[in-house]
C-alpha positions as CSV (number, residue, x, y, z in Angstrom):
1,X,5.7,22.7,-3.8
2,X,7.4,19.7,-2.4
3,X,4.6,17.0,-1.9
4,X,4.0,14.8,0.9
5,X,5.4,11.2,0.4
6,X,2.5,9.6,2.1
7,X,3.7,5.8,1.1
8,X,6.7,6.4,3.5
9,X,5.0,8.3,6.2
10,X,1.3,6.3,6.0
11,X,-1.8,7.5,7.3
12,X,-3.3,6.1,11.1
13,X,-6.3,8.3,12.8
14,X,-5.6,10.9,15.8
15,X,-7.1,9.3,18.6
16,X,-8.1,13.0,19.8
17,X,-10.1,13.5,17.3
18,X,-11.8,10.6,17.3
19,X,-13.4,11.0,20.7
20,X,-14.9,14.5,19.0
21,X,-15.5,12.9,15.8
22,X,-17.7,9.8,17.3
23,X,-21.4,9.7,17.0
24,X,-21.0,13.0,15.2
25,X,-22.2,11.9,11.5
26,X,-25.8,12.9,9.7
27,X,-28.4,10.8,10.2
28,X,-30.4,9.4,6.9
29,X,-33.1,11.1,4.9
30,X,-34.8,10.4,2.3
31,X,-34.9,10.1,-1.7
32,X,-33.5,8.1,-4.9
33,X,-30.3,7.5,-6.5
34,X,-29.0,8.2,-9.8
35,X,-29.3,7.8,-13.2
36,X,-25.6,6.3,-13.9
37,X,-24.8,2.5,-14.5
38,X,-22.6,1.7,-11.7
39,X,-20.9,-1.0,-13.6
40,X,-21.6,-5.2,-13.0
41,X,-19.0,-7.8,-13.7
42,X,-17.0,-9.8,-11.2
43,X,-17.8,-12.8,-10.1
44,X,-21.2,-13.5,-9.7
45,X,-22.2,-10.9,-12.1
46,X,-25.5,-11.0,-14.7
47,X,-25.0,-14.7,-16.7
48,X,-23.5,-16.3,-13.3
49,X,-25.1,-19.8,-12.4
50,X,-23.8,-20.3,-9.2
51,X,-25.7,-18.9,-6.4
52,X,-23.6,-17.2,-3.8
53,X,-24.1,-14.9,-0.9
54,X,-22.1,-11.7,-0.1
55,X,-21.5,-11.1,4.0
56,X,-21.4,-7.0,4.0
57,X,-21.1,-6.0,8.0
58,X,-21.4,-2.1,8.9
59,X,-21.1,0.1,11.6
60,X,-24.1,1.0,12.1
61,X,-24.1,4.7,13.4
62,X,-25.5,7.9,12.5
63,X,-25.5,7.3,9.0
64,X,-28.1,4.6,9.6
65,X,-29.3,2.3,7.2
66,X,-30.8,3.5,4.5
67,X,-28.2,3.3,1.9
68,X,-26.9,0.0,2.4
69,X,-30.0,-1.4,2.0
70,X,-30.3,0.4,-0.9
71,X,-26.8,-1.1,-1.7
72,X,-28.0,-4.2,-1.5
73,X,-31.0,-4.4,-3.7
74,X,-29.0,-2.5,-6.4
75,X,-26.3,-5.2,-6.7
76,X,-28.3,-7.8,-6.4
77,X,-30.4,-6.7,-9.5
78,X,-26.7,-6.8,-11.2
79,X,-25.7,-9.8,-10.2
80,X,-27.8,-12.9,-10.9
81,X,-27.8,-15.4,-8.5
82,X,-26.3,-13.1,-5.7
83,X,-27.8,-12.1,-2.3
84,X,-26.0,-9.8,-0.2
85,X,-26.5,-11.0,3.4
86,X,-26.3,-7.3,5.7
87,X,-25.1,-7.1,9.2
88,X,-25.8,-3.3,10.5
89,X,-24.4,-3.4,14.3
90,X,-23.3,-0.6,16.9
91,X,-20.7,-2.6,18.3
92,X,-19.3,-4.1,15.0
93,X,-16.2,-2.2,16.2
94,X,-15.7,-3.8,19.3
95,X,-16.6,-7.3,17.9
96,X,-13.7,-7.1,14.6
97,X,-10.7,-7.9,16.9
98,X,-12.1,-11.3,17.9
99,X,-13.4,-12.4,15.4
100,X,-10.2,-11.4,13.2
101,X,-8.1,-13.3,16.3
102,X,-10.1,-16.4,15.4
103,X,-10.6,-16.5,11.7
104,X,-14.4,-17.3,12.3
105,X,-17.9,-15.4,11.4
106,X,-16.0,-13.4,9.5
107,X,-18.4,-10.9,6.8
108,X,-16.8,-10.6,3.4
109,X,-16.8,-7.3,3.2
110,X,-16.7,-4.7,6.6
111,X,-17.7,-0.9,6.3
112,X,-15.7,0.3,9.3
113,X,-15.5,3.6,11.9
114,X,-11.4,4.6,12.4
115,X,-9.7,2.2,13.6
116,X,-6.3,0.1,14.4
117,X,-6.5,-1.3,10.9
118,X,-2.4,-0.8,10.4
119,X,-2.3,-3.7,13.2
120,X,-4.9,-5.8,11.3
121,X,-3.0,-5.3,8.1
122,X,0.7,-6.4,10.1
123,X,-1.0,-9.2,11.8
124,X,-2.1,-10.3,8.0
125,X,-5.6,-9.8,8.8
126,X,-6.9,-7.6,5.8
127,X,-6.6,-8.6,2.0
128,X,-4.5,-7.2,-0.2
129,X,-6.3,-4.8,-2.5
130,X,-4.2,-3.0,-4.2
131,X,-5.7,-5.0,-7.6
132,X,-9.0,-2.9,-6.8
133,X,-7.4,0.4,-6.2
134,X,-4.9,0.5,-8.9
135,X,-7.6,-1.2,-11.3
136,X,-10.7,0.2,-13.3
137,X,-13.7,1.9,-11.4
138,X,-17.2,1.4,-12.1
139,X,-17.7,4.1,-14.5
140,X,-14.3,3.7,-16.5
141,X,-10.8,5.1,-15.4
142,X,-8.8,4.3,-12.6
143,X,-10.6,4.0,-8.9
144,X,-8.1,5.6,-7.3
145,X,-8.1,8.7,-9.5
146,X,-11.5,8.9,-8.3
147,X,-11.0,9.3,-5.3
148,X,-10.1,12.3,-3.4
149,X,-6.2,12.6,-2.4
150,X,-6.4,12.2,1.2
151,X,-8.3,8.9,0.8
152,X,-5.5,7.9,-1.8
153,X,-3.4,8.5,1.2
154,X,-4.9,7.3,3.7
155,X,-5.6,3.9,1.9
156,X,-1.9,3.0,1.8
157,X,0.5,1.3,4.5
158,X,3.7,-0.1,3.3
159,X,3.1,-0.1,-0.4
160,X,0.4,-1.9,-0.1
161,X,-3.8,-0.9,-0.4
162,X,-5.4,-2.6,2.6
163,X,-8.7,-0.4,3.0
164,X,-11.0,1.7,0.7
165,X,-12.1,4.7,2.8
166,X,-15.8,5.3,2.8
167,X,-17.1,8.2,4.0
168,X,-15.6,11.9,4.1
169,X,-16.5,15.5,5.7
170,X,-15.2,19.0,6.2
171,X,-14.1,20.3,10.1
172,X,-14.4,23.6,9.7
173,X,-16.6,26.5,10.7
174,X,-20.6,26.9,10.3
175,X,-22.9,30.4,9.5
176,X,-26.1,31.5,9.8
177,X,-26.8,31.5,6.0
178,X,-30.4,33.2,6.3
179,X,-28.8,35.8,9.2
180,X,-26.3,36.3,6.5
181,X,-28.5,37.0,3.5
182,X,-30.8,39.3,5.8
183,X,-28.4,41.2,6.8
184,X,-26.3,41.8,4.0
185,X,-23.1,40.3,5.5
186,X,-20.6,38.9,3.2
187,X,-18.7,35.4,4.5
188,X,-15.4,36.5,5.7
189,X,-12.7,34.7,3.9
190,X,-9.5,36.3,5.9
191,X,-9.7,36.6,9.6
192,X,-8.9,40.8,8.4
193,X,-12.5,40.2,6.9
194,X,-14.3,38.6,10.2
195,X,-12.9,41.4,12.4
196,X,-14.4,44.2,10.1
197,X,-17.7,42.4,10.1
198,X,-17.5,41.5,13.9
199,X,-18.6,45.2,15.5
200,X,-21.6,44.9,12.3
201,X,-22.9,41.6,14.2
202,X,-22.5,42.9,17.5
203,X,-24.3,46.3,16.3
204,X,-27.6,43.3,15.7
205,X,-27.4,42.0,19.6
206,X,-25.7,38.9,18.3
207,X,-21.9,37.6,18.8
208,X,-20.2,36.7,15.8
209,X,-19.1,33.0,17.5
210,X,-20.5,30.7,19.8
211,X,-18.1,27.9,20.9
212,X,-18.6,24.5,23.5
213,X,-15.9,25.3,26.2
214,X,-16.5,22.2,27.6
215,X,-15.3,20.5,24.4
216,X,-12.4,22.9,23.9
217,X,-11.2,20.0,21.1
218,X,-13.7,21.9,18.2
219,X,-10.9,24.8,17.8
220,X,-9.0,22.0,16.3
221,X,-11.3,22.7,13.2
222,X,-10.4,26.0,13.3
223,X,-6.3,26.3,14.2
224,X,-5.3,22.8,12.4
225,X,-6.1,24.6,8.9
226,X,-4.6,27.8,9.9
227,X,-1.4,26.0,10.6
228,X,-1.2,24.6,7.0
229,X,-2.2,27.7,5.8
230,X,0.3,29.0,7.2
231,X,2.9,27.1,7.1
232,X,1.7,24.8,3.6
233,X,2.0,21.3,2.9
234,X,5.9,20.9,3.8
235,X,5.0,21.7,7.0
236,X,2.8,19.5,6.9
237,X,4.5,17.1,6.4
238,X,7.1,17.4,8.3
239,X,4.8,17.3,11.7
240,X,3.3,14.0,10.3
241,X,6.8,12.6,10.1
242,X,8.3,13.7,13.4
243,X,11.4,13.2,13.1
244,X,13.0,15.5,15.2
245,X,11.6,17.8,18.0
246,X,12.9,20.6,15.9
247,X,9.2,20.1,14.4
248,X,8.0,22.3,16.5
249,X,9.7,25.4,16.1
250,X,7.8,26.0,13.5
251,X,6.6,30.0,13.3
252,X,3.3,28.4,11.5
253,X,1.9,26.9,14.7
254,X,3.0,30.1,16.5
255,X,1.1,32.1,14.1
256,X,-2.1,29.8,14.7
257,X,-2.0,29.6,18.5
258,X,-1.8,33.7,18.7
259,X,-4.7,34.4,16.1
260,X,-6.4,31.3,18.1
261,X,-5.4,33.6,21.1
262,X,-7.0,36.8,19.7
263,X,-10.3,35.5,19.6
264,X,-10.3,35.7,23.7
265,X,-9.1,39.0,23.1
266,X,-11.8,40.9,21.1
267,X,-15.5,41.0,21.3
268,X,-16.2,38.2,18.9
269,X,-17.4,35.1,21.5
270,X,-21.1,34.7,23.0
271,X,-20.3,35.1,26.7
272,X,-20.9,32.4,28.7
273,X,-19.3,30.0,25.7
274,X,-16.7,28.3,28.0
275,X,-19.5,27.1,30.3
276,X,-21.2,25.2,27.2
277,X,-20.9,21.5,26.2
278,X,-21.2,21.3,22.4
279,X,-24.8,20.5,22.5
280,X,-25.6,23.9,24.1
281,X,-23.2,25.8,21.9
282,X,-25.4,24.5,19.1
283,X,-28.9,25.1,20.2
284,X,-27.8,28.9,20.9
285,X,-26.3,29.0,17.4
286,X,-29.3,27.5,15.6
287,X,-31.3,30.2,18.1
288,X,-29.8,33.0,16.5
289,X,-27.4,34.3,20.0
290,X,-24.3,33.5,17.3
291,X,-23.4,34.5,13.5
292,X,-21.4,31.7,13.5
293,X,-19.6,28.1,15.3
294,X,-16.5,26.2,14.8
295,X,-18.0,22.5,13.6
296,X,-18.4,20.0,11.3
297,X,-20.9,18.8,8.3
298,X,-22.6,16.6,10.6
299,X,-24.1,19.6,12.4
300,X,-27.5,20.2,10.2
301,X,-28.5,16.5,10.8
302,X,-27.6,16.4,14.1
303,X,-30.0,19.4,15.1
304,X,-32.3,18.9,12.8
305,X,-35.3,18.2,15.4
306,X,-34.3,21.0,17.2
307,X,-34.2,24.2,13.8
308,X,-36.8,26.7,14.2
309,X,-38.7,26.4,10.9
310,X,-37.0,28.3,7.9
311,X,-33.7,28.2,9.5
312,X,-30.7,28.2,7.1
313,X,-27.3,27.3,7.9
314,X,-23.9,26.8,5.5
315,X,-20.6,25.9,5.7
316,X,-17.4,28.2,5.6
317,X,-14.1,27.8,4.9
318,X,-12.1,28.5,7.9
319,X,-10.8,32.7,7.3
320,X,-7.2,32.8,5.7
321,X,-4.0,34.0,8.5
322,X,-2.3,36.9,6.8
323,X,0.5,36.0,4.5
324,X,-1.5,32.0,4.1
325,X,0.7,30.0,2.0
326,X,-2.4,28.1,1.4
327,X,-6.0,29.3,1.8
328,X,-7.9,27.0,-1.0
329,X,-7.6,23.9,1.5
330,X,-9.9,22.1,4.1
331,X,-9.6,20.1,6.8
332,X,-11.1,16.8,6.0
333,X,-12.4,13.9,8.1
334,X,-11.8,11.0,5.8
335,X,-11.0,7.9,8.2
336,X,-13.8,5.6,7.9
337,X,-12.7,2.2,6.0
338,X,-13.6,-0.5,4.1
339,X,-11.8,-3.7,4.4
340,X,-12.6,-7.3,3.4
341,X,-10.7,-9.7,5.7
342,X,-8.1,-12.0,4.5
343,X,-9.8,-15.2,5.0
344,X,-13.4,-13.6,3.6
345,X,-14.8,-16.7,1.4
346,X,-16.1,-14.1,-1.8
347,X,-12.7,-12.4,-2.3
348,X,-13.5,-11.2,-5.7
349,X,-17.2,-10.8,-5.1
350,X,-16.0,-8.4,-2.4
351,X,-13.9,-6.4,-4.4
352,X,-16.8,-6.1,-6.7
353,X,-19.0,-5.0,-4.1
354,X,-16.7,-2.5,-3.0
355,X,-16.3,-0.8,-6.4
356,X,-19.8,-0.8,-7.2
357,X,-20.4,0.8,-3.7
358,X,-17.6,3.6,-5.1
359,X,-19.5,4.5,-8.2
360,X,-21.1,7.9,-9.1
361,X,-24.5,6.6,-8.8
362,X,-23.9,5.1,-5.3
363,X,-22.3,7.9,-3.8
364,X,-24.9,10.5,-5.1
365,X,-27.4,7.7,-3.3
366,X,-25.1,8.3,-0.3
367,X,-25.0,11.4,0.1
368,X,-28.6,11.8,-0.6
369,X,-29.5,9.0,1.6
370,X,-27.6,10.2,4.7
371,X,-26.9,13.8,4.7
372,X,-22.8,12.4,4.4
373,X,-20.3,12.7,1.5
374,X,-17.6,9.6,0.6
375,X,-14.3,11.0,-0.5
376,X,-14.8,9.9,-4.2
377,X,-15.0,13.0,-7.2
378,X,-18.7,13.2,-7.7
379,X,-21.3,16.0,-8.6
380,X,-25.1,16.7,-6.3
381,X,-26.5,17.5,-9.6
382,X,-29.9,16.9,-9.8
383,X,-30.1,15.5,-6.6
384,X,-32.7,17.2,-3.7
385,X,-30.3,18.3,-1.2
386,X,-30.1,21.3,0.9
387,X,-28.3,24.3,0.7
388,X,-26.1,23.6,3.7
389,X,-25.5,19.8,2.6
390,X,-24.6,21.8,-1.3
391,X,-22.1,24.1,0.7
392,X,-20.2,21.2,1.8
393,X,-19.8,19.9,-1.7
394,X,-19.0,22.7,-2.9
395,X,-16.3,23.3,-0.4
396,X,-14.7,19.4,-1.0
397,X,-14.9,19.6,-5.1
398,X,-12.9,23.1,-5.2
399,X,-10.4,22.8,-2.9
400,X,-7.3,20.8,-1.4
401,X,-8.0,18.4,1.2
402,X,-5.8,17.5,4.2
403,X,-5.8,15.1,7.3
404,X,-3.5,15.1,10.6
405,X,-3.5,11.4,10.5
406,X,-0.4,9.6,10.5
407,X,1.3,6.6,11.6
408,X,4.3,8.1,13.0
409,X,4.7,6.6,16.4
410,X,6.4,9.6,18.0
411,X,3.6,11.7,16.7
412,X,1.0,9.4,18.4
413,X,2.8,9.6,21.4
414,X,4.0,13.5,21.5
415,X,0.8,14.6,20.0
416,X,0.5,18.0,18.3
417,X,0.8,20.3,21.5
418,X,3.5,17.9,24.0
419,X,3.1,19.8,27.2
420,X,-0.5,20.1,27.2
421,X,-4.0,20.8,25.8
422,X,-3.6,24.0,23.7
423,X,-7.1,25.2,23.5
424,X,-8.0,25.2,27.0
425,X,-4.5,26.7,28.0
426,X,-5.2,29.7,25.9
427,X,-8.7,29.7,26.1
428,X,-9.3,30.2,30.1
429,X,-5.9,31.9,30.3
430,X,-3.5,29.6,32.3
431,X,-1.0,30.1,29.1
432,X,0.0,32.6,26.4
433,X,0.1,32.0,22.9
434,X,3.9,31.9,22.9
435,X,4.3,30.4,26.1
436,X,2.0,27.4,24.7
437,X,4.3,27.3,22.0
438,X,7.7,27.5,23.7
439,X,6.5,25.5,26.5
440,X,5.7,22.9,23.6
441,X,9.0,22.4,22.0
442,X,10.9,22.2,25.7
443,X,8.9,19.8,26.1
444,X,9.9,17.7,23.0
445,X,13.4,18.3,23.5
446,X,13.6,17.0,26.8
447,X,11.3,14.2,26.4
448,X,12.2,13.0,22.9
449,X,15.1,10.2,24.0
450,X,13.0,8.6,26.7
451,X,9.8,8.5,24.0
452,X,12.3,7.3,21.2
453,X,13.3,4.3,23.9
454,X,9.7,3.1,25.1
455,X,8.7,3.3,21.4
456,X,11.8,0.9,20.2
457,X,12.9,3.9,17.9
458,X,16.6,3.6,18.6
């Protein structure tokens, strides 16, 4: 298998799937952390006489506070003379550029959502930190072997380390675990296996999927990991790249667009889907109307206050296209970052931080905390977490992970379907399958000079 050479290509987040993605993550819970050391040393560490404080900003979203907090009072018990000064903030995101612009108020340490950090890391905004990724982790070994291999991807522009991602998740599909178990019913695991257990669901009064049509962008979960299965990781790859328009005549998205296509075809969707925004598709999915709902991990915290008592829900790998090159993958939805700016005052405190925030003890507390997952190898073990938040692990530790992030300019600007929104085409029936598909590659063809000009590629 010819693997992707992510230092030349980079990693930079779909914008499209950050409008989807936004506001989407589990909010906290409750409980402990581990047992593990997570490490001290650094500056500032235990024996340190020189007071110092440590200016740790984060986006302060749906994974709440919680951990951080707990963050904080766990370094500062390993560091003497340390205290870790937090900023949790909403708009943390919109208040970065300026401050970066200006060189002032700047936090030593910054727990970002996706971003324009490439731009940051041109501009000579972000520290170098390679030294922390190629160095030691907290509990021995190298960090970056401990982390997952999209986020060794992803953490790379130009040779160079400029972020630490921080947080990871699956985009997938979601099933009624306790309908499941009642019932009998065996997770399909090829779409061969979904359409024999369809008419089984249907025989119950229930349709097998329930899907927001007025957020058509979920079926990405769904036909993004049938192309790679598919196609594998060369092609892959060589839609990241773009570097022809040839790209797209690619049988593996044509394969994906026409199973995508067959769904509209059978009896597998609750009627009345393409009238629902995802919200609504939920609620009639955690109401028992559908077996199952293309989403992602975020789902269980995110209708928590609204599960009738004893419901159970898990996720599922998204069913394998006949012929998959690949069907041990997942689609994951690494992207969040951690950077420490370039004129930060505690540059090796920072780093310190950073790797102690990366260690098995802290990410158990993470996961624990929020209802998330970071991207770092690491077992639940021990810890009181549901079955559905168990599924996901289980799902990230056992198989391969992949991203459509990339900082190919052409394939920000072409975008993965050029002559229009895939899903809703096929979906409400304004396009074929194949037309989608044809209609796609004319459109790169004819458009590719004029984008190579505006994007200064000649």
């Amino acid at each position: 298998m010819k693997w992707v050479n992510w230092s030349k290509v980079g990693i930079v987040s779909v914008m499209a799937m950050s409008v989807i993605l936004s506001g989407c993550t589990n909010s906290g819970g409750n409980g402990g952390s581990g047992s593990s050391d997570p490490g001290s040393g650094g500056e500032g560490a235990q024996g340190s006489t020189e007071a110092k404080v440590l200016k740790v900003a984060f986006f302060q979203g749906g994974y709440g506070d919680a951990w951080f907090k707990e963050l904080k009072q766990q370094f500062e018990a390993a560091h003497d003379n340390v205290t870790v000064e937090l900023e949790g903030d909403p708009g943390i995101m919109e208040k970065m550029d300026p401050r970066f612009e200006s060189g002032s108020n700047l936090p030593d340490v910054a727990f970002l959502t996706n971003t324009h950090w490439q731009m940051w890391a041109t501009r000579g905004y972000l520290a170098d930190l390679t030294d922390l990724y190629e160095g030691e982790s907290a509990d021995g070994g190298a960090f970056k072997d401990t982390m997952n291999e999209v986020a060794q991807q992803y953490a790379v522009y130009r040779d160079k380390a400029y972020v630490i991602p921080w947080s990871d998740g699956i985009l997938s599909m979601v099933y009624n675990k306790g309908m499941f178990e009642e019932k009998g019913w065996t997770v399909p695991e090829t779409w061969a296996d979904l359409l024999e257990l369809a008419p089984q669901i249907r025989a119950e009064g229930i349709a097998p999927i329930v899907f927001p049509g007025k957020v058509i962008g979920y079926w990405d979960f769904v036909v993004k990991p049938m192309i790679v299965q598919a196609g594998g990781f060369d092609t892959l790859e060589e839609l990241l790249a773009m570097e022809s328009p040839e790209v797209f005549e690619n049988e593996a998205i044509l394969q994906a667009l026409t199973q995508y296509e067959s769904l509209f075809k059978g009896d597998l969707l609750l009627s009345g889907s393409e009238a629902l925004n995802h919200t609504e598709a939920q609620m009639e999915f955690v109401n028992g109307k559908a077996a199952m709902i293309p989403n992602g991990n975020w789902l269980e915290g995110e209708m928590k206050s609204s599960l009738p008592e004893g419901f159970d829900m898990a996720m599922m790998k998204v069913p394998a296209l006949d012929g998959a090159k690949e069907k041990d993958i997942y689609f994951s939805s690494v992207g969040d970052i951690v950077v420490v700016p370039a004129k930060a005052k505690e540059q090796e405190l920072a780093r310190e931080f950073i790797k102690f925030a990366s260690s098995q003890e802290m990410n158990r507390s993470f996961t624990e905390l929020t209802g998330g997952f970071r991207p770092f190898t690491y077992t639940l073990d021990g810890l009181d977490v549901g079955s559905f938040t168990q599924s996901v692990m289980d799902i990230m530790q056992n198989n391969r992970p992949f991203t459509f992030n990339t900082t190919s300019p052409m394939f920000s600007r072409m975008g993965m379907y050029p002559s229009g929104d895939a899903y809703g085409n096929i979906a409400f029936g304004s396009k074929s399958a194949k037309q989608q598909y044809e209609d796609d590659i004319a459109f790169a063809k004819s458009k590719w000079d004029e984008y190579k000009k505006e994007l200064g590629l000649e």
